[in-house]
Phi, psi and omega in degrees: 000096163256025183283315170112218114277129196313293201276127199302131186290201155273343162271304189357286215296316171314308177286000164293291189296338205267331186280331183282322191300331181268322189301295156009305207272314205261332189266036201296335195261042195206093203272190203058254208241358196285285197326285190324342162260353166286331176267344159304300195294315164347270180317314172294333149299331174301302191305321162282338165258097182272028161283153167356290157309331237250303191314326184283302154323291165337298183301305154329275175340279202324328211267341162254031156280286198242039161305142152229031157252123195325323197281356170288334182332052197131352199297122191320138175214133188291162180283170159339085157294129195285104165241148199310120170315332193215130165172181178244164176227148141200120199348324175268343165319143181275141177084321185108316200224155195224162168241001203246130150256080148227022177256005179273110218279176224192098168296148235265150176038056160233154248265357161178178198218164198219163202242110194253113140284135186256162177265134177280012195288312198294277205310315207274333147040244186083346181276097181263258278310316160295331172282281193340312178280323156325296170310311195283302175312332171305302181294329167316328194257001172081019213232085137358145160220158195232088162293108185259162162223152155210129181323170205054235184223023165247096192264038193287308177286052110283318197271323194270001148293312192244311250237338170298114173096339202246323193258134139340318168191150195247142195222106169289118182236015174283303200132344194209147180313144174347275195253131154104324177097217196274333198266315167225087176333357192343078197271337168318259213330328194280329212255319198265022180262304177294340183251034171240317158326298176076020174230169191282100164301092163254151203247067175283165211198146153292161169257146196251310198264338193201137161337173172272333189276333165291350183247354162284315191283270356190140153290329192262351187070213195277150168276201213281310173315293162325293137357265185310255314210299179260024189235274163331307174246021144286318197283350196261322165300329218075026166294068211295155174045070177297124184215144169277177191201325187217202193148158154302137190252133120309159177328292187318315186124194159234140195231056174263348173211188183283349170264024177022063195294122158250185173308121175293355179231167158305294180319270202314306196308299181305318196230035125084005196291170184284167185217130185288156172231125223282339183263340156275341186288340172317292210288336180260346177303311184318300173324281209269347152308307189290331185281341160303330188268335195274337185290322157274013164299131167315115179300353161281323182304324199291154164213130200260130172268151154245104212265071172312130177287149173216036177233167010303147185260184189059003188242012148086025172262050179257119190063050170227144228189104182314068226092329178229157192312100160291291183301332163307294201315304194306312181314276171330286203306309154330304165325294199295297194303306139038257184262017168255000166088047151262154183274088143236177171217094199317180151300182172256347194203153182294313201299311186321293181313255194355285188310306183281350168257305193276349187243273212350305171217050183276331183261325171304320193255357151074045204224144176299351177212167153336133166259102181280286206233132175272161149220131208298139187274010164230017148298302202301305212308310199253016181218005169294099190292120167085050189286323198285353168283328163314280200310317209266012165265334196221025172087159183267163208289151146350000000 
């Protein structure tokens, strides 16, 4: 069979870099016009390991190929440094980046671990800061971390390297959908990639398009491109809880909150790097311990809401729906859950549910459904988190 498959495996991308890394080699013995694509294939190793070393070496190499002034000629350039396409990084590592874990430090009695993917573009870098306040805000919470990379825009040999068997929950810090990015979407692979994990997928991101301080200022938030690329097709993979977490400073800073955040450096400020922004990474760090913690919970102990559509409200829309079965749907989910060893006790019939969420003591209480539990309005009032932020958008409570 020599066609092959339509669609990129999870290794593809590895037998990509293993064929430029070998081409060089052969074609070094091969005189004429063969050098000039031995220096493509070159070049294209500088590039992809995109470090620092590597990018300055590349520029040598060119110049003293096809430079034209004699005296540039011939000028010396170290080869290509290889660094592993799949691996792990974390700040403290000597060198930064590991392929073994167990070379990863690991905070004392802690209580689950979490699989953070990264862009390796970003690591070879050196621009971290936003990963870095991730990892930290993690370990701070007693929470393990795997920070994985794997070249390109696929993160599947991370997760079937690092992430099996060993993590709690996985937190996507690229920015772009599983397999492919923005350009090429693979959402299957993605889905039968996350349902072999089997753990809670959340999706953050940097913002690519606009300052931090322009995205605080925006009314609309992310825009329409942004939007598509870091919200829609994650969530389409199957990816939860979208939050921006980083981003780039104007000169100024930011002013979205009370820590006025600037550049942390001179350096960061000139070449633009990214920076965290410390208080959503808190609020996702927070997110994702419990749902890490919750993944390792007896599954009878947990406990789940379920959220019926109901609108227009008061009209006697709840659990209605254009098309689709609600209370089956609800019925069936109830089952599932079940025999999945949650503590309930479905109903015997869609109808039997139907009756017991709209009618039971709904007409006493003048209300379109069942009424479970009242609660006093200076309860909402005194146990509602982040109220004053709440009032001051939408006016004070009731």
């Amino acid at each position: 069979k020599m066609r092959g498959s339509k669609s990129p495996s999870a290794n593809s991308g590895q037998k990509q870099m293993a064929l430029l890394r070998r081409l060089p080699k052969i074609l070094r013995w091969i005189p004429g016009k063969a050098q000039d694509m031995r220096a493509w294939f070159l070049s294209m190793q500088y590039w992809l390991g995109a470090s620092d070393d590597n990018l300055e070496a590349m520029v040598r190499f060119l110049v003293g190929r096809y430079a034209t002034k004699h005296s540039w000629k011939g000028a010396s350039a170290a080869a290509p440094v290889d660094y592993p396409d799949v691996g792990l990084y974390h700040p403290t590592l000597r060198g930064r980046i590991t392929t073994d874990a167990r070379d990863m430090p690991r905070p004392k009695g802690a209580t689950a671990t979490v699989g953070l993917l990264m862009l390796r573009s970003y690591i070879l870098a050196a621009d971290t800061g936003h990963y870095d306040a991730v990892i930290k805000a993690f370990e701070a919470k007693g929470i393990a971390v795997l920070p994985a990379f794997a070249g390109g825009l696929d993160g599947r040999p991370a997760i079937d390297a690092y992430f099996k068997g060993r993590v709690d929950a996985m937190v996507s810090l690229t920015g772009f959908s599983l397999v492919g990015g923005p350009a090429y979407n693979d959402s299957p692979a993605a889905v039968a990639a996350l349902t072999a994990l089997d753990v809670p997928y959340v999706a953050a991101h940097p913002l690519e398009f606009q300052s931090l301080r322009q995205w605080q200022a925006a009314s609309g938030g992310l825009g329409p491109v942004e939007t598509t690329m870091l919200i829609a097709l994650p969530e389409i993979d199957g990816a939860t809880n979208p939050t921006v977490f980083a981003g780039r400073h104007d000169p100024e800073g930011c002013n979205g909150c009370g820590r006025n955040c600037k550049p942390a450096t001179v350096e960061a400020a000139e070449t633009r790097a990214m920076s965290p922004c410390p208080e959503r990474i808190e609020a996702l760090a927070d997110k994702v311990a419990r749902l890490a913690r919750l993944h390792r919970s007896a599954t009878a102990t947990r406990r789940l809401a379920i959220v019926l559509y109901g609108f227009p409200p008061n009209a006697g829309a709840a659990g209605t729906a254009a098309y689709l079965g609600v209370f089956e749907s609800l019925f069936n989910t109830m089952h599932a859950l079940k025999a999945d060893g949650y503590d309930l006790t479905p109903p015997d019939s869609v109808d039997a549910l139907r009756e017991a969420v709209l009618k039971g003591n709904a007409a006493r209480h003048g209300q379109p459904a069942n009424v479970h539990t009242t609660v006093p309005a200076a309860e909402i009032v005194a146990k509602t988190p982040w109220l004053a932020e709440v009032e001051a958008a939408w006016g004070p409570a009731p």
